[in-house]
C-alpha positions in Angstrom: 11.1 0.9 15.1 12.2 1.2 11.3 10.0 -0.3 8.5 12.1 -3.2 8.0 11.9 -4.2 11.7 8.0 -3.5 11.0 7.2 -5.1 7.9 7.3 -9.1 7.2 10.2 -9.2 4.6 9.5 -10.3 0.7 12.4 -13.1 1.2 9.9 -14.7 4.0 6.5 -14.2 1.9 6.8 -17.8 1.6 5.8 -18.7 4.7 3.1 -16.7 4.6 1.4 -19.2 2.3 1.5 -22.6 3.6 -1.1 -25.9 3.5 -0.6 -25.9 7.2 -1.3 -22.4 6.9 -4.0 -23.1 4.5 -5.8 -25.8 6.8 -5.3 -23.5 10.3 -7.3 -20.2 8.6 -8.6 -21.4 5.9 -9.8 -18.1 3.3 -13.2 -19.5 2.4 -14.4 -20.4 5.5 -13.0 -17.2 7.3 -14.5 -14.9 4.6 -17.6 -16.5 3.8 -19.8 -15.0 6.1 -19.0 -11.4 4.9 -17.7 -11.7 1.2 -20.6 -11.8 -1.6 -20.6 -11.4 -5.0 -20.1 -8.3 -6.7 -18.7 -6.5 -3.6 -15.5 -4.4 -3.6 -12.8 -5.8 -1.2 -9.7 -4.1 -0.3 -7.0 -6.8 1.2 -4.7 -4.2 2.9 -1.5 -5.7 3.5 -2.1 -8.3 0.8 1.7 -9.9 0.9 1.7 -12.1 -1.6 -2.0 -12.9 -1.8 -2.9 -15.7 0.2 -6.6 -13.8 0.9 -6.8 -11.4 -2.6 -7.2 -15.3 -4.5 -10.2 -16.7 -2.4 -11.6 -13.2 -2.3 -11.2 -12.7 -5.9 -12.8 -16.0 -6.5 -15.7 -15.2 -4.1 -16.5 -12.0 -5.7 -16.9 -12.8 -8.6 -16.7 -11.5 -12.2 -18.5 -8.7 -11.3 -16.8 -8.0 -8.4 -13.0 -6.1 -7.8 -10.1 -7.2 -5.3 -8.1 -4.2 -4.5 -4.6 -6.1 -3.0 -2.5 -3.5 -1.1 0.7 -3.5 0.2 3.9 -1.5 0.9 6.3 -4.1 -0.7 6.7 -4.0 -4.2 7.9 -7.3 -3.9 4.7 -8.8 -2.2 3.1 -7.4 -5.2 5.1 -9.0 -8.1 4.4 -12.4 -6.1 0.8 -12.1 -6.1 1.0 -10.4 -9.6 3.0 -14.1 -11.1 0.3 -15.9 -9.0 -2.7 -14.7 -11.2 -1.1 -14.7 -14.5 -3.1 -16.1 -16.7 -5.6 -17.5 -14.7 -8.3 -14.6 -15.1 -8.3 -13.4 -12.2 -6.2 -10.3 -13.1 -9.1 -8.9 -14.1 -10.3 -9.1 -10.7 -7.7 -7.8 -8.4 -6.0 -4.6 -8.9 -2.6 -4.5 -7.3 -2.2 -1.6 -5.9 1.4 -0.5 -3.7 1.0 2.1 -0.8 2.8 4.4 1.0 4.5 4.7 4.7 2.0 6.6 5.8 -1.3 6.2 3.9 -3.1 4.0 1.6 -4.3 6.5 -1.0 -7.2 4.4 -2.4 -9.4 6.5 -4.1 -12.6 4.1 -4.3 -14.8 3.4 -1.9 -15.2 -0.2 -0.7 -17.9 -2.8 1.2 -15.2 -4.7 2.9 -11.7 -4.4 4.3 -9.3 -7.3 5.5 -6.7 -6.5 7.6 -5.0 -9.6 8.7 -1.9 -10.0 10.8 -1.4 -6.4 9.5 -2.3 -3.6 11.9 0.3 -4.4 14.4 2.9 -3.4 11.6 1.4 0.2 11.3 3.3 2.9 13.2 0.3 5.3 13.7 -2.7 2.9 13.8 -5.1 5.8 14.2 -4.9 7.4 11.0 -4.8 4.5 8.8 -8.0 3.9 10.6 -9.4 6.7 9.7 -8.3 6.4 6.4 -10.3 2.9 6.4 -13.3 5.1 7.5 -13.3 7.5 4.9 -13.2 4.7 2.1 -15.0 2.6 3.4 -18.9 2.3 2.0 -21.6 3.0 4.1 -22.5 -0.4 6.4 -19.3 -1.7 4.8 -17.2 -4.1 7.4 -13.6 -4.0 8.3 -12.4 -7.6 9.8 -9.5 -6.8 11.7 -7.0 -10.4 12.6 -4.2 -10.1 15.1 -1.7 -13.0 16.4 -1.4 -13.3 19.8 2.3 -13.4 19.7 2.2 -10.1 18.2 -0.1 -8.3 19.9 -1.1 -8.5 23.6 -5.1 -8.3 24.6 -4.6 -5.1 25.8 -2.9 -3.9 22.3 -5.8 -5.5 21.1 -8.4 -3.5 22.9 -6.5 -0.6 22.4 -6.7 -1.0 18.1 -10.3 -1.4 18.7 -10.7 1.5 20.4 -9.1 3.7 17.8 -11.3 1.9 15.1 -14.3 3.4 17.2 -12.3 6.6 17.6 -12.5 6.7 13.6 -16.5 5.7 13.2 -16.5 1.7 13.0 -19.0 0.0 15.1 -17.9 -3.6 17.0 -20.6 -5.8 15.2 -19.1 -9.4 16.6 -16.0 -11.2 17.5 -16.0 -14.1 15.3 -13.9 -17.1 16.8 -10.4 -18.2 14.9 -8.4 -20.5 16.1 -5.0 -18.6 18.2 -6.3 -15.1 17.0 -7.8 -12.0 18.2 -10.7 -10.7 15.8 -13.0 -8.1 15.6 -15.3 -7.5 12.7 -16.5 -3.7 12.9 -19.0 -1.7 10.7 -18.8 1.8 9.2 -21.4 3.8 11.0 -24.2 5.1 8.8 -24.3 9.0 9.6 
């Protein structure tokens, strides 16, 4: 499968921010429970920032967003979106590569929504999540169902305890598979 067979295209990102959208997973109450202030997030496969925003706003001033996607065009739409509003100081924009993220700084959370069924080899960017991930820092993995089968589902969180993520819970959302896992203290 190429890339662009992969990868939600820029000329659809607005659909990826909706009130319908908005109302059916709702940022703030989907991120509340792990998201304080201060912490460093990374929204991996940000598209055009329909999670970096709440997070940004839930961390705080003290706190640091780092949106990351493959799309440079994902990026300039999130970038026009927090213009002047502050919160540039917040999230860092940040554009990977095919095959690995190449985030330097370690992090005490990681969103991967509606993402991980885009990546060809699932295992390694897992275990790049691992390595830069904090110690006791979560990873909330989000899957649609039309997507992703329960058996592709078991199978992603089987390769995230390959890497060294713990299953902590499976918080309910409404038509998704979820998993929140933990980095393993060693």
């Amino acid at each position: 499968m190429s890339r662009n067979e992969r990868v939600c295209p820029v000329e659809k990102a607005c659909s990826l921010d909706t009130k319908i959208r908005r109302w059916l997973q709702n940022p703030g109450r989907i991120l509340k429970p792990y998201i304080k202030e201060g912490m460093t997030v990374l929204d991996f496969g940000c598209g055009p920032g329909f999670f970096s925003i709440p997070l940004a706003q839930m961390v705080g001033e003290s706190g640091k967003v780092f949106a990351v996607d493959l799309q440079d065009g994902m990026l300039q739409k999130l970038r026009e979106k927090i213009e002047g509003t502050g919160l540039e100081k917040r999230i860092a924009l940040y554009k990977c590569e095919d095959d690995k993220i190449g985030l330097k700084e370690a992090v005490d959370f990681i969103l991967a929504f509606y993402v991980l069924h885009e990546v060809p080899d699932q295992q390694r960017l897992l275990n790049e999540l691992m390595s830069i991930a904090k110690p006791n820092g979560k990873l909330l993995i989000v899957e649609p169902p039309f997507h992703v089968s329960k058996k592709g589902f078991a199978d992603t969180i089987k390769k995230a305890t390959s890497a060294g993520f713990t299953e902590v819970e499976r918080p309910k959302m409404f038509f998704n598979k979820s998993v929140v896992l933990r980095k393993n203290d060693k």
